[in-house]
C-alpha positions, 0 to 999 in steps of 0.5 A: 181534210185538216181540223182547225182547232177551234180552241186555238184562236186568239179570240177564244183564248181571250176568254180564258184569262184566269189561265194566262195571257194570250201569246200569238204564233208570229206567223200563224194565227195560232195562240198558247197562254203564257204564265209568269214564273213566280219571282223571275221574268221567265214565262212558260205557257199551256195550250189551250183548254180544253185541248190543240187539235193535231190534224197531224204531226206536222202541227208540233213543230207550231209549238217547238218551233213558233214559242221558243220565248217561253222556258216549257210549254205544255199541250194537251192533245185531242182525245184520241191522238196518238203519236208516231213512233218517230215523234215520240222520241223527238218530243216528250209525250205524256199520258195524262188521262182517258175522257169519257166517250159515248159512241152511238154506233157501240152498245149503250151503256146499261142503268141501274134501275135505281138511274132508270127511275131518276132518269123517268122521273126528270123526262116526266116533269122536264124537258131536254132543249137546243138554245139558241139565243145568244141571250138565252145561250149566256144565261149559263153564266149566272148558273156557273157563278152559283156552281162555282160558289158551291164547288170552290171554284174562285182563284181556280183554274176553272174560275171562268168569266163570261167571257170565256162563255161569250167566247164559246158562243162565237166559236164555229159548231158552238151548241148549247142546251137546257133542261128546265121545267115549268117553274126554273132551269134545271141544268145548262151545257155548252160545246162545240161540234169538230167534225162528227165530234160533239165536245161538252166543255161545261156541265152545270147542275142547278141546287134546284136541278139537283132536286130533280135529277134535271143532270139525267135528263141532260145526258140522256138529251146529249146521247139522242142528240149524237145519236140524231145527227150521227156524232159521237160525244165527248164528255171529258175526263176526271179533274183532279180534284173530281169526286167518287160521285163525279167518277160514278156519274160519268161511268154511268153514260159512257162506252167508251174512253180515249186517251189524251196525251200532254205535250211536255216542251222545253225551250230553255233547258238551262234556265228551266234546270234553275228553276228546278234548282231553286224550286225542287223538283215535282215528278207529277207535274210539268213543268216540274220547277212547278208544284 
């Protein structure tokens, strides 16, 4: 049975606006985010965050043929699909990285002692719970703000409204948890379920969860909860801008990686080598008239 992109809904990438604007299919109800070219009145657009599902390969004509108003789109693919021969030399796939995946059904990955102790100390004092209350679920977006304060997140790619997090809400499979103790909240995550797929879009920490480790306590939450209803959890990969101790805590509860492909389309071949004409050229990065 073919999966719907949850991610791909105008609804949803209405929430995403300090990305671009929402761009609809024509025909489908299917959207991308455009974003003007700087000092043209050229448009490029990027799939959705954090991904397009590709039910199959059928579903890359939506984006070659549906946008074609746009200079270049970039899509990047689910964790875990690979394209055929074929398709790969009729479009330009890119590897872009591996994501985090804790498989119940391999072995669990070994603690050190030293996360071991964190990881009793945090179960001893907090506990790991399903949200369900819409007003309860939206109470991660004060604890994002702060995040994005301490992590220099504002005018970023990951400068997020509450209505990004309102839109996760109303999504299908949407899921959000908490780690608190008596006194406050230690830590909140959101995602969405795709079929036996949990994907966690948002992790955030809280300065007083830090001091207790409250992030252990989420992750370990977040395997039982897999584990319980027989899925497999989906964590993410590096940002680019993600730290040693990021890379080192994320290793730390997973068994698994898959790989995440970029779609690299151009429309308007002409005026996208203009661009690179007066832009330069930007091998690491697509489109490459962007830095």
């Amino acid at each position: 049975m073919p999966v719907l992109c949850p991610f791909s809904t105008v609804d949803y990438l209405h929430g995403l606006s300090n990305i671009g604007i929402v761009d609809q299919h024509p025909v489908l109800p299917v959207a991308v985010l455009r974003r003007q070219i700087p000092g043209t009145c050229n448009f490029d657009g990027v799939g959705p965050w954090p991904y397009r599902w590709i039910s199959n390969e059928s579903d890359i004509k939506i984006f070659t043929e549906g946008f074609r108003h746009l200079v270049s789109l970039c899509v990047v693919t689910h964790p875990g699909w690979k394209p055929s021969i074929a398709l790969a030399g009729k479009v330009s796939i890119r590897p872009l990285k591996d994501h985090f995946v804790f498989d119940p059904e391999k072995p669990a990955p070994t603690l050190s002692r030293r996360a071991i102790k964190r990881l009793k100390s945090a179960a001893n004092r907090g506990i790991f719970e399903v949200v369900t209350l819409r007003n309860e679920q939206l109470k991660i977006v004060g604890l994002y703000e702060q995040l994005k304060f301490r992590r220099n997140l504002t005018g970023g790619y990951f400068d997020m409204s509450m209505n990004h997090f309102d839109s996760i809400a109303r999504l299908p499979g949407a899921v959000f948890f908490r780690v608190s103790d008596h006194y406050d909240v230690g830590a909140m995550a959101c995602g969405v379920i795709i079929n036996n797929f949990l994907q966690i879009l948002h992790i955030v920490p809280t300065v007083y969860g830090l001091r207790w480790n409250a992030s252990y306590l989420m992750m370990h939450g977040l395997q039982d909860y897999v584990q319980q209803y027989g899925m497999i959890l989906l964590t993410g990969g590096m940002p680019a801008s993600g730290t040693v101790g990021l890379s080192i805590f994320k290793n730390r509860w997973a068994n698994a990686f898959l790989p995440v492909n970029m779609l690299c389309i151009v429309n308007d071949r002409e005026t996208a080598a203009k661009l690179v004409f007066e832009y330069g050229y930007h091998p690491n990065y697509f489109p490459n008239y962007r830095k």
